[in-house]
N, CA, C and O of each residue as an XYZ file, in Angstrom:
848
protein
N      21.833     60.394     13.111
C      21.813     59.555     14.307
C      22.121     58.120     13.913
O      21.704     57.716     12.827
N      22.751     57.395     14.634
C      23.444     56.173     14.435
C      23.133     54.950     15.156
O      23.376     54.860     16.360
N      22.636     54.051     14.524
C      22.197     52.852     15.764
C      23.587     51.958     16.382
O      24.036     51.090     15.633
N      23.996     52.085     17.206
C      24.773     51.300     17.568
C      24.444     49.703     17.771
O      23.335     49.287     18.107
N      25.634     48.844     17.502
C      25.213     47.682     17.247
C      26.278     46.495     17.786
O      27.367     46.215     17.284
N      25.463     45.717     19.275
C      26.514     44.972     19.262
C      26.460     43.320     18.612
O      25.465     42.684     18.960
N      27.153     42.817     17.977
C      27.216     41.572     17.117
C      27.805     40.375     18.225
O      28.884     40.316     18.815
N      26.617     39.457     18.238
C      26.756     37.920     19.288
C      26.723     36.832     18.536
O      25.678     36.445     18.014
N      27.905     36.201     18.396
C      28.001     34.931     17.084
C      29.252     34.251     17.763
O      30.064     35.096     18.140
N      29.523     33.297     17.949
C      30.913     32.224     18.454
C      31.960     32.086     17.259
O      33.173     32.184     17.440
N      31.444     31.880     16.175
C      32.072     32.097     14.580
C      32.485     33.918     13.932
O      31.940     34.832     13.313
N      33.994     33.534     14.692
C      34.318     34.587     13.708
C      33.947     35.371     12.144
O      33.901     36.600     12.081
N      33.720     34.580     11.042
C      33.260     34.587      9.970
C      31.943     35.152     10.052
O      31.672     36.118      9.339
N      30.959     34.588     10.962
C      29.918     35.306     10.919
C      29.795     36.531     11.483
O      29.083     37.486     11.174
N      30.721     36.348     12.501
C      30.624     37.785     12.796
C      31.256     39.292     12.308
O      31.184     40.445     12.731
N      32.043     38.467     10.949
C      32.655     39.307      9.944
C      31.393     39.619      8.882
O      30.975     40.695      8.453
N      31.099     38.688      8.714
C      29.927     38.543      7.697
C      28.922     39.735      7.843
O      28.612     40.623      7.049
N      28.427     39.403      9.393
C      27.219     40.422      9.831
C      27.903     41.972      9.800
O      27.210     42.889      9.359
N      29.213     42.232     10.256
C      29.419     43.323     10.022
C      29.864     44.011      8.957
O      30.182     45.200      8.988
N      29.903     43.252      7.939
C      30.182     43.631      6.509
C      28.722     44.582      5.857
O      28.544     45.645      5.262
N      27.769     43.296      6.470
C      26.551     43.530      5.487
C      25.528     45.057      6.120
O      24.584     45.600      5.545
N      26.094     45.379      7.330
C      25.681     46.601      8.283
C      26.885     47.476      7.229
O      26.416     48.251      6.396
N      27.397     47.420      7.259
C      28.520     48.655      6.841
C      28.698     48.987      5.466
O      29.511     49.692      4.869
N      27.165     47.894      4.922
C      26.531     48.653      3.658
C      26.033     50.422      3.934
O      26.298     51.363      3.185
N      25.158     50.478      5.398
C      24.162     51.409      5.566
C      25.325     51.827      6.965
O      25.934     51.213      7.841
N      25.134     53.400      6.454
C      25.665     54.160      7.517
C      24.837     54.833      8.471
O      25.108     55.972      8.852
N      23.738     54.124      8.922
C      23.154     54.321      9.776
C      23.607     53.743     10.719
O      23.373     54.321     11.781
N      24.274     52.658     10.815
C      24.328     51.269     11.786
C      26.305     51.416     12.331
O      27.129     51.664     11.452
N      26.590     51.294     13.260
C      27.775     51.612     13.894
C      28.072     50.500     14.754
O      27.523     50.517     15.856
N      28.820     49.548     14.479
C      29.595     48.571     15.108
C      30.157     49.114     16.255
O      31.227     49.721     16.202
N      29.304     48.892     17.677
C      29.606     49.215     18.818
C      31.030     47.931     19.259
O      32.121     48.200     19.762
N      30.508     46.597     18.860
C      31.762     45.841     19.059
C      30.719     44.528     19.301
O      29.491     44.542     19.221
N      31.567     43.438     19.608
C      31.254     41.842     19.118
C      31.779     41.241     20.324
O      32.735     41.711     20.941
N      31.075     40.082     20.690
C      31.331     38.915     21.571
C      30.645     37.772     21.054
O      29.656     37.631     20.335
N      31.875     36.575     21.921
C      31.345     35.170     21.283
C      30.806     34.386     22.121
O      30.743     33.180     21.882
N      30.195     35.059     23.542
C      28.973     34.034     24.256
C      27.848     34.985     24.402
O      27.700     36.131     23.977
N      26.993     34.107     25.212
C      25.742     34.376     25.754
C      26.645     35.992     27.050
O      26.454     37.206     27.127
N      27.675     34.888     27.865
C      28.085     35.627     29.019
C      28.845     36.953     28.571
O      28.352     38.057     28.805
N      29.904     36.821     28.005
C      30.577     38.537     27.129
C      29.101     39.177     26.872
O      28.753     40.231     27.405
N      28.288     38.437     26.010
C      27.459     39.676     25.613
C      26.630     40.517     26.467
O      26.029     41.544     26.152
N      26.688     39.923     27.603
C      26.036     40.395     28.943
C      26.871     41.794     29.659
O      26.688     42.607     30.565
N      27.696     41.532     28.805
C      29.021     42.078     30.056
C      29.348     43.172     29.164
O      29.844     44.209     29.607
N      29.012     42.944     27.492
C      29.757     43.709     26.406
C      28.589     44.818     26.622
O      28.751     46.031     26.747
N      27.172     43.970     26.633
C      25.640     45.128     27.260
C      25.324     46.523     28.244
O      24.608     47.519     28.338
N      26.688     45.602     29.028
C      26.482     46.549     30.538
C      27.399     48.061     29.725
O      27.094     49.218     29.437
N      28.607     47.196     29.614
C      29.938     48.369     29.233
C      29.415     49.430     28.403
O      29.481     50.617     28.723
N      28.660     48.804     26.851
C      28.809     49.730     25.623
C      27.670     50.080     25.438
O      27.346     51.000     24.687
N      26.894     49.377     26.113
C      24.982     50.121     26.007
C      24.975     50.177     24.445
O      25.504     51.172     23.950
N      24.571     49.464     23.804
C      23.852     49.260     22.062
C      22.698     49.700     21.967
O      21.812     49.681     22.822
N      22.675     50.101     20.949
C      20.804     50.314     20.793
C      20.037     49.161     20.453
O      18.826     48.965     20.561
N      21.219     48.224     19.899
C      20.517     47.171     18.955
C      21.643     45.744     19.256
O      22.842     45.980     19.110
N      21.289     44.530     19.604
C      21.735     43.702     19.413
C      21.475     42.587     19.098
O      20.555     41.906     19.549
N      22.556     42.171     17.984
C      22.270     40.811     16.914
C      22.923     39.295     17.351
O      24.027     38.879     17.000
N      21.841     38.521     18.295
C      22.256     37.498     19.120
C      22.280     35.997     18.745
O      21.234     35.378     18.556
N      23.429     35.464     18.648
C      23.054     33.990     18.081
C      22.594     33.501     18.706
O      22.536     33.812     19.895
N      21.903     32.234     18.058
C      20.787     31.644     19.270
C      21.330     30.404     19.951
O      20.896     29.888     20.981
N      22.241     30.054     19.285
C      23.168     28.775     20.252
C      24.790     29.057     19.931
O      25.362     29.212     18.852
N      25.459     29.061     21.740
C      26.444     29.421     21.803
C      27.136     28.445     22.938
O      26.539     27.716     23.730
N      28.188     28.583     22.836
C      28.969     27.695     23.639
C      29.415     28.691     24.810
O      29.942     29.759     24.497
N      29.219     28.368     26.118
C      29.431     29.480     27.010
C      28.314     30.310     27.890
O      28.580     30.967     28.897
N      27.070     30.153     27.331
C      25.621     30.896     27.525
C      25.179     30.748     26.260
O      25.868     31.093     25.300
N      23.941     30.200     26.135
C      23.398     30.396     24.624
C      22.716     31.671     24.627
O      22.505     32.222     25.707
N      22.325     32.234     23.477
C      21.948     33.582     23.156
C      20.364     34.023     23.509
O      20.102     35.225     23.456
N      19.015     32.812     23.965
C      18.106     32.774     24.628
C      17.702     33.146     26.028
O      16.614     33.434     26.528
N      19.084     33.035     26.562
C      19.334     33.067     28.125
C      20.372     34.346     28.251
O      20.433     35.009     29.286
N      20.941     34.541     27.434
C      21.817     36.177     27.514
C      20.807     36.965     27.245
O      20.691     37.854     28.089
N      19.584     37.009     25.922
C      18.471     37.776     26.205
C      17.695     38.325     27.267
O      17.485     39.533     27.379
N      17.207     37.336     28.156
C      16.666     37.365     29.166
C      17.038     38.003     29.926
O      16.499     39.011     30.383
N      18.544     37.295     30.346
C      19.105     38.232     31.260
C      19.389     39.696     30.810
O      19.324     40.326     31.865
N      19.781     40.926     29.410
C      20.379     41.318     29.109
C      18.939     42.589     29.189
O      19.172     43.788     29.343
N      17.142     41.878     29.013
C      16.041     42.003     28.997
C      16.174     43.029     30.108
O      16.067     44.255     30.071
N      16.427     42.224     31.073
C      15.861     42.430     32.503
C      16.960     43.528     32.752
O      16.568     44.692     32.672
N      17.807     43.389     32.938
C      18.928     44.427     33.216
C      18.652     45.958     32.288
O      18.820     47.060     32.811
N      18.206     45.773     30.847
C      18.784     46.929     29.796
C      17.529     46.760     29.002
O      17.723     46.665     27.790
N      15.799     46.676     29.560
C      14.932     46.486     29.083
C      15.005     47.556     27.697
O      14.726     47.008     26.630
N      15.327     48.899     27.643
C      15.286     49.646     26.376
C      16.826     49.110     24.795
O      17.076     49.608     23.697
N      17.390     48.002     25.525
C      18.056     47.353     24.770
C      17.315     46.523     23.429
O      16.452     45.739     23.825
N      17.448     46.541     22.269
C      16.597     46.078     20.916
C      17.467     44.658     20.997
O      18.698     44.687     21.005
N      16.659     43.330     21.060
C      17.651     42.309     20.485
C      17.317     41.562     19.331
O      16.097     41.405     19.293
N      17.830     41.100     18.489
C      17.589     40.475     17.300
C      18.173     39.037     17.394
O      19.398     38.944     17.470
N      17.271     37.687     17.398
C      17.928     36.675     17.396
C      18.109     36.175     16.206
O      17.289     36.201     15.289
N      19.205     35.700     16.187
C      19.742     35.452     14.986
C      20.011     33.569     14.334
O      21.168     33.148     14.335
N      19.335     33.019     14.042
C      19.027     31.585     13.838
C      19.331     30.799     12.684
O      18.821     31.154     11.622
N      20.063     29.808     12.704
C      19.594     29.255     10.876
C      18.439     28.139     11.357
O      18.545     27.130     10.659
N      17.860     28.081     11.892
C      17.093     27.313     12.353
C      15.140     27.954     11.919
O      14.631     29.039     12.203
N      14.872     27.434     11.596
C      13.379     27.995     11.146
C      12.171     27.504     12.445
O      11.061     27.973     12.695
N      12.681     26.758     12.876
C      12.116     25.816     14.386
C      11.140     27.019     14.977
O      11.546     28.119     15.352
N       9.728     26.556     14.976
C       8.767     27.253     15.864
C       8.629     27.620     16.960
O       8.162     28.669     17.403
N       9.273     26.254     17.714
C       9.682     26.633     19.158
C      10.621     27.412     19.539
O      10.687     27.712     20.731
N      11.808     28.048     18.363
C      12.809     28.842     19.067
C      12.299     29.770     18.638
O      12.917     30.716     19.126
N      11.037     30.379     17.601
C      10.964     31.456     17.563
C      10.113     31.902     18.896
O      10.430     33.007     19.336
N       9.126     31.232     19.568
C       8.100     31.460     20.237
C       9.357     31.461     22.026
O       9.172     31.795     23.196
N      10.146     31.076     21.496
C      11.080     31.325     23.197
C      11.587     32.275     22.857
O      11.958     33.006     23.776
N      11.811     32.662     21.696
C      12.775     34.197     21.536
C      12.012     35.145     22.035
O      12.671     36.043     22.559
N      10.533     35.327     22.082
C       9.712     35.998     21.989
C       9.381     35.673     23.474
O       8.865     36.603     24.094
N       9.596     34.476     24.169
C       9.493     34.977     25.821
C      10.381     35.013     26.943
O      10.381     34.871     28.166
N      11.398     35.353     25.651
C      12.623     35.761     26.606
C      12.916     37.364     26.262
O      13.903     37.937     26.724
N      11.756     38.151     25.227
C      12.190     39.618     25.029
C      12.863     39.842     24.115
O      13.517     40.884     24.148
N      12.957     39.051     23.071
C      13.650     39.354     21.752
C      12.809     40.284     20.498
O      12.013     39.706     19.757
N      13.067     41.668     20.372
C      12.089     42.205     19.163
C      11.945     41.421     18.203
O      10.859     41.402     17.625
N      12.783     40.749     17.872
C      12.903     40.017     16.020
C      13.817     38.942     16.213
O      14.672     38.928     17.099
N      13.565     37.744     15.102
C      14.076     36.753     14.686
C      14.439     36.544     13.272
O      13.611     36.486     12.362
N      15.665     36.438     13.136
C      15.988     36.952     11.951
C      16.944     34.956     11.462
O      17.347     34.108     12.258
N      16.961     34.929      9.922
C      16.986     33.936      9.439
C      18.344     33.750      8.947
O      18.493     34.184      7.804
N      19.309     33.265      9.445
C      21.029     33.721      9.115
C      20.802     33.318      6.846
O      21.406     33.778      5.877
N      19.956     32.563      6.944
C      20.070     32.316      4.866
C      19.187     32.828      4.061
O      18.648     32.268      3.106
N      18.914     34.733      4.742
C      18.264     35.226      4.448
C      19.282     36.389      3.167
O      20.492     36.166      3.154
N      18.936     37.137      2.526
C      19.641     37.705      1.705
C      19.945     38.945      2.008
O      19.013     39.674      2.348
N      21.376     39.518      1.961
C      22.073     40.394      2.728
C      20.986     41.661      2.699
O      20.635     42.116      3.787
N      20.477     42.206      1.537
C      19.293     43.391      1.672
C      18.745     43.033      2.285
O      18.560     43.813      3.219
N      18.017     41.713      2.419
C      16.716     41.651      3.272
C      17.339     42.239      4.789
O      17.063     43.389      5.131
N      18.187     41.364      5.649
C      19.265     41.454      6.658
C      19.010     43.624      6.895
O      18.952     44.184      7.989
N      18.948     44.085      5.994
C      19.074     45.413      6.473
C      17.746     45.645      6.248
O      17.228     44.808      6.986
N      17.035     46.117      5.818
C      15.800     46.130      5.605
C      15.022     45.832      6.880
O      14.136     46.609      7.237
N      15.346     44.622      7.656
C      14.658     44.091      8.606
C      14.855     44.493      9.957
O      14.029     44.632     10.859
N      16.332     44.689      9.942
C      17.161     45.475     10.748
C      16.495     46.984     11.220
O      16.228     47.451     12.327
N      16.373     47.472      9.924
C      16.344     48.676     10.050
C      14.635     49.164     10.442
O      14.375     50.314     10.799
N      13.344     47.843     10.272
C      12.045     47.784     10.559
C      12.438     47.705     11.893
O      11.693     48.420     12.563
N      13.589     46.945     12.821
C      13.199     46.770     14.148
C      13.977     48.403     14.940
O      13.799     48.904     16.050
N      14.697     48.760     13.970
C      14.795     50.387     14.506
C      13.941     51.089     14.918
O      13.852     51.715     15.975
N      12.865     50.936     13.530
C      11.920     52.075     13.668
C      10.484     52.005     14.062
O       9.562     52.751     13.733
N      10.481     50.381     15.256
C       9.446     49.864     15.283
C       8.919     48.873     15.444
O       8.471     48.236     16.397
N       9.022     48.748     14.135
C       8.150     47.407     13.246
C       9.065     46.088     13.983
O      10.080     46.192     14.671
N       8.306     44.802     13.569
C       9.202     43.669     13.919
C       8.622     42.425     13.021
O       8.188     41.443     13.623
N       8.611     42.451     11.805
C       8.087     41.911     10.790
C       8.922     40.305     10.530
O      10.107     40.218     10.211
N       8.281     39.486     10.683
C       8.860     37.843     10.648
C       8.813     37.672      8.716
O       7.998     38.314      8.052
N       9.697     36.836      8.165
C       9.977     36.275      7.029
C       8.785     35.813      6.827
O       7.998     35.445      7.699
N       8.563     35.821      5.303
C       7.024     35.070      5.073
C       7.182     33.499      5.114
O       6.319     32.621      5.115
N       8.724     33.416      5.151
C       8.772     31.214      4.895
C       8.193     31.484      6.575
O       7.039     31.173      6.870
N       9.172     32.111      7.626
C       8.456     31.438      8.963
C       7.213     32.078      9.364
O       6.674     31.838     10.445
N       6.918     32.601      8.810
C       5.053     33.031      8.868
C       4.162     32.055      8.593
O       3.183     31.841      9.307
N       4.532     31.185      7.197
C       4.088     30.026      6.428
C       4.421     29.068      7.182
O       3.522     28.227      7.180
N       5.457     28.719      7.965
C       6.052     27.757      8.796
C       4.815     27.388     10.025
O       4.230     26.312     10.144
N       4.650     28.503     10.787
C       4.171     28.790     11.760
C       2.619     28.488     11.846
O       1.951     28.201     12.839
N       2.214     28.642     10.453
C       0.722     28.989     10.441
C       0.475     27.562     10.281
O      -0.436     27.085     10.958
N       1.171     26.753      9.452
C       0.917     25.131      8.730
C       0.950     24.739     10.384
O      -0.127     24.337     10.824
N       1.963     24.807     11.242
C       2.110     24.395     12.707
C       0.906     24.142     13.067
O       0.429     23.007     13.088
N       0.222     25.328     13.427
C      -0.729     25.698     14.503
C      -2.253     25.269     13.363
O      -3.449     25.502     13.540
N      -1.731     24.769     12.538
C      -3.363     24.546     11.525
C      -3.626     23.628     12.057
O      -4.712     23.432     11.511
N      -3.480     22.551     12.970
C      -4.028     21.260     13.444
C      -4.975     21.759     14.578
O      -6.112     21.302     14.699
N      -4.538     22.573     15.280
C      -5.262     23.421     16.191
C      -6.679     23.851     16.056
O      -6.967     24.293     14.944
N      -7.537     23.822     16.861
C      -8.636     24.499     17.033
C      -8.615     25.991     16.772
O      -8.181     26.620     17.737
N      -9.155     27.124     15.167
C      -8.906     28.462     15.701
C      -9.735     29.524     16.601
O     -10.921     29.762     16.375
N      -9.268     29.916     17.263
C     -10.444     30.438     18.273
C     -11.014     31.436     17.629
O     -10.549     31.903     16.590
N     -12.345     31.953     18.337
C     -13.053     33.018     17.920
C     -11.895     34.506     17.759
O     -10.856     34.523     18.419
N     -12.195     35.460     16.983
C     -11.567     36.397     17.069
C     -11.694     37.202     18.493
O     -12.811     37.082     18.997
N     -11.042     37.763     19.015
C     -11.358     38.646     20.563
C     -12.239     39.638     19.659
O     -11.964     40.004     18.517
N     -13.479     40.029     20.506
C     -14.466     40.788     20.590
C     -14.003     41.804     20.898
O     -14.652     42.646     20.276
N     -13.100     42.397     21.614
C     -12.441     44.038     21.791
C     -12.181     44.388     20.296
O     -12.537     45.546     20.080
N     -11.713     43.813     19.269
C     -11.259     44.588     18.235
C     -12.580     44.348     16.859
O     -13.569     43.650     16.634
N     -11.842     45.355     16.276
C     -12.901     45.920     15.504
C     -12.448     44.907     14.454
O     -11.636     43.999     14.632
N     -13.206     45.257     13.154
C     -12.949     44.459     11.967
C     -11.672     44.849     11.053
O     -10.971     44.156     10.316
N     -11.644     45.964     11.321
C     -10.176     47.077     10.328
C      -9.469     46.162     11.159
O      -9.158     45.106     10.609
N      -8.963     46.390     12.992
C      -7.888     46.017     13.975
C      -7.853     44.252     13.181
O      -6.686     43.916     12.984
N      -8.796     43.262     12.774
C      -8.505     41.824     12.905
C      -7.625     42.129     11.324
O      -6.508     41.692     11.046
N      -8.362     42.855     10.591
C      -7.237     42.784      9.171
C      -5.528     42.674      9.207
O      -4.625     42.130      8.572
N      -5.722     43.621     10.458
C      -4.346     44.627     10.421
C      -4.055     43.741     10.955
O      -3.218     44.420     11.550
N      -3.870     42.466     11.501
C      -3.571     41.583     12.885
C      -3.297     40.459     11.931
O      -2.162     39.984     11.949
N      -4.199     39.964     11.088
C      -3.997     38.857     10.187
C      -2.350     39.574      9.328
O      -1.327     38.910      9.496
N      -2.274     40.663      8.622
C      -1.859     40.831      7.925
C      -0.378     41.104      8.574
O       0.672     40.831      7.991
N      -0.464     41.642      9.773
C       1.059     41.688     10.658
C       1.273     40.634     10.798
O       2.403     40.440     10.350
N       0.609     39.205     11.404
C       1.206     37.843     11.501
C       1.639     36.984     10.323
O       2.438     36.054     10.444
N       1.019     37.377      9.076
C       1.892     37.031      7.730
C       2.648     37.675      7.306
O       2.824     37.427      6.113
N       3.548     38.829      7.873
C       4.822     39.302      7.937
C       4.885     40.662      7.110
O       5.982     41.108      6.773
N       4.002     41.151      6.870
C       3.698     42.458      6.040
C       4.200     43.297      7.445
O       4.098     43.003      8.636
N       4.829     44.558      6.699
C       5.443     45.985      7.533
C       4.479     46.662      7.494
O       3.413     46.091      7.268
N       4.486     47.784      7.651
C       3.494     48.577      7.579
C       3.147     49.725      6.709
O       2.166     50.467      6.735
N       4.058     49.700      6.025
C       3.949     50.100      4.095
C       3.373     49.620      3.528
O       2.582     50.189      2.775
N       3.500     48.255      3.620
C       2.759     46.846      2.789
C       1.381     46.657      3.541
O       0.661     45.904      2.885
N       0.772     47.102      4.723
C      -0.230     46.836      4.962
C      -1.372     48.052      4.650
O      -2.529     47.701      4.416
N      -1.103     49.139      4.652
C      -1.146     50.662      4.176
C      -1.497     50.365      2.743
O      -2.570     50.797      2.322
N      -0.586     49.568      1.825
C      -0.950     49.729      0.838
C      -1.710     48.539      0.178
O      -2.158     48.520     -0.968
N      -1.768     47.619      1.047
C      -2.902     46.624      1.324
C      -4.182     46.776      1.697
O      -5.023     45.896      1.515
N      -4.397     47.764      2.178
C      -6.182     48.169      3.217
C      -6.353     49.710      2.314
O      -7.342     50.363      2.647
N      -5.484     50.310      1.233
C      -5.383     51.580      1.299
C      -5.561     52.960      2.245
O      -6.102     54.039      2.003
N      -5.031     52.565      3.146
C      -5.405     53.077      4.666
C      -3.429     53.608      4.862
O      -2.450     52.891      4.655
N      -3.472     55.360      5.405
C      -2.074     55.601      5.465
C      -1.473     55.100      6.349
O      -2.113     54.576      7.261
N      -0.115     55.098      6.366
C       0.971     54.246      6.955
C       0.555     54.913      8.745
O       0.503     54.073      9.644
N       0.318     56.270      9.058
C       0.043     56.477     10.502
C      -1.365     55.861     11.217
O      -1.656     55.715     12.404
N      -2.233     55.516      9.769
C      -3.472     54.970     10.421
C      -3.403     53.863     10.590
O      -4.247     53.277     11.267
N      -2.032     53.042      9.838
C      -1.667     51.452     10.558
C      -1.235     51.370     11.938
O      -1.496     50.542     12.812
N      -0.394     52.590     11.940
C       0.609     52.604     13.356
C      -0.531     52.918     14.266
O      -0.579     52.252     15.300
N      -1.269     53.632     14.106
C      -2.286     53.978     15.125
C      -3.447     52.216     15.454
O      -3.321     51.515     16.458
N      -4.386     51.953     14.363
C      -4.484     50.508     14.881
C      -3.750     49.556     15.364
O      -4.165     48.779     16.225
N      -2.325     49.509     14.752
C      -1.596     48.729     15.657
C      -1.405     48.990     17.331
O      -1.618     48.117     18.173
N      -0.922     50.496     17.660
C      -1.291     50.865     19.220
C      -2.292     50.327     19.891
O      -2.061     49.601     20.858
N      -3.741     50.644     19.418
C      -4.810     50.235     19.335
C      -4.759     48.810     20.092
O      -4.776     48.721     21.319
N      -4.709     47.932     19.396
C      -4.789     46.608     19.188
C      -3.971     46.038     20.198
O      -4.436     45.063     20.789
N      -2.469     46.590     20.618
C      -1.394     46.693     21.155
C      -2.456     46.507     23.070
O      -2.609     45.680     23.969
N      -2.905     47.966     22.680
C      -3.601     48.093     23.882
C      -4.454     47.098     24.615
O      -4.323     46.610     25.738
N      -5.433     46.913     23.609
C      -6.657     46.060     24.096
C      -6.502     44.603     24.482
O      -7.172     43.959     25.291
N      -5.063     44.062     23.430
C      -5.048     42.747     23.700
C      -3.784     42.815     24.623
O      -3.252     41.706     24.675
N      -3.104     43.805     25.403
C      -2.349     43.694     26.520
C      -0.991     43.221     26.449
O      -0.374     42.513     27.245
N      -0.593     43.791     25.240
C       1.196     42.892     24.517
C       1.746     44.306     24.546
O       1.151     45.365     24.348
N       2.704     44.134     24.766
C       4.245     45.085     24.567
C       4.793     45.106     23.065
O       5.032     46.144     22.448
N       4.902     44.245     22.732
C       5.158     44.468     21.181
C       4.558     43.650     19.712
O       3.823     42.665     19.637
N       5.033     44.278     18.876
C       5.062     43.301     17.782
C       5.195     41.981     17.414
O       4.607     41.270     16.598
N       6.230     41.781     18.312
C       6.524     40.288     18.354
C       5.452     39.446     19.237
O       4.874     38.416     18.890
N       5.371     39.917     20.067
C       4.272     39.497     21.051
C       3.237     39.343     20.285
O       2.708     38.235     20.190
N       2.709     40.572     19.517
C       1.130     40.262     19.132
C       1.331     39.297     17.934
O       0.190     38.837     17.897
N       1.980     38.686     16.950
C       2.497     38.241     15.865
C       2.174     36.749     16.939
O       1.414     35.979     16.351
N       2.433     36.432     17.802
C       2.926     34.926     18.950
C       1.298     34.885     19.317
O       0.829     33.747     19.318
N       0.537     35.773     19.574
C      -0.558     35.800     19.684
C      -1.820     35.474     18.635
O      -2.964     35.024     18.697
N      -1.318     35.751     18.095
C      -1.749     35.815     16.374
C      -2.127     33.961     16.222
O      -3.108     33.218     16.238
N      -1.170     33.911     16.129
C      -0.838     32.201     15.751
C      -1.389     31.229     17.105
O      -2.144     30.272     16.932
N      -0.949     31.588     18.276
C      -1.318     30.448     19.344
C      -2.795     30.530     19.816
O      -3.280     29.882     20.744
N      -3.518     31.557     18.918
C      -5.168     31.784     19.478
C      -5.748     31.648     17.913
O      -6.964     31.823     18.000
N      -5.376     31.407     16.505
C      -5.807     30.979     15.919
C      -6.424     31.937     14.910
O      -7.282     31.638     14.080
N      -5.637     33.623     15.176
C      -6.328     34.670     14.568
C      -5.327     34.955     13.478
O      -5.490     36.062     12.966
N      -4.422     34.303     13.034
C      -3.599     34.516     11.788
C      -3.935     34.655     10.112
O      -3.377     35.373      9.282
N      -5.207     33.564      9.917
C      -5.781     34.050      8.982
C      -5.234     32.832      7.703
O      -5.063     31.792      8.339
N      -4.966     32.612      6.478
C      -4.628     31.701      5.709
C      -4.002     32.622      4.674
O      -3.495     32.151      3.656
């Protein structure tokens, strides 16, 4: 089975680039490429992707506002924003405009699949620089009490997803198996009322439960 993939970048080069470094892994299938916010809306409707890799500033529609819209229309659509920008605030709008993942364009081509391939199967795991980024942010902040719905295992698993651990790495962090992560994560998912990963990761940080 093949993830189809459509590529959103204004720069040709990058958008050679990105499809070079996919066509390492033959899992991933270049559905096809556009260079605004607006094509990619339009490229969404036509070719239905499983997965799309969106720049975050574009000339034409920026890639924040093609999310949204692309959200609402093709909610089972995966988007990945794609940034050289490390900026807190664009990660935390990516995330309320419906973006699974934020991905770091001067990140290293394995990582690029690797991360890719976590928001396939799931997961939506942030870089540890913007984990570290994020957390120094919000350290001036008051941290709030932990929410009382979750247990003590659920706050581990919560600290340890907002410092960017997958769920291999947290499994083999708690020695606890990889389905008994996925299962607290549901869990947790539930009680604190988020749709995804990304969500609870945004949660993590703006209520002060991220951890050091």
């Amino acid at each position: 089975m093949t993830i189809k993939v459509l590529i959103v970048d204004d720069h040709l080069l990058s958008r050679k680039g990105i499809a070079s470094i996919l066509s390492a892994n033959a899992l991933f299938e270049i559905a096809g490429e556009a260079t605004s916010g607006a094509e990619a809306l339009e490229k969404a409707k036509s070719l239905m992707p499983d997965l799309i890799l969106m720049d975050i500033r574009m000339p034409g529609g920026d890639g924040l506002e093609a999310t949204r819209l692309i959200k609402s229309a093709m909610p089972h659509i995966k988007i990945i924003i794609l940034s050289v920008s490390d900026d807190v605030q664009d990660f935390f709008e990516a995330i309320k405009r419906g973006a699974q993942g934020y991905l770091l364009k001067n990140m290293e081509p394995e990582y690029w699949l690797d991360y890719i391939l976590s928001i396939a199967q799931g997961e939506a795991p942030i870089s540890r620089v913007l984990a570290a980024k994020i957390l120094q942010e919000f350290s001036v902040q008051k941290a709030a009490e932990f929410d009382s719905r979750l247990s003590e295992r659920e706050k581990e698993v919560l600290q340890l997803i907002s410092q960017g651990l997958g769920n291999k790495e947290i499994s083999e962090k708690l020695y606890i198996s990889e389905s008994t992560v996925k299962n607290h994560l549901r869990n947790i998912l539930d009680k604190l009322h988020l749709q995804n990963r990304m969500q609870l990761i945004a949660f993590a940080y703006q209520h002060g439960l991220a951890g050091n």
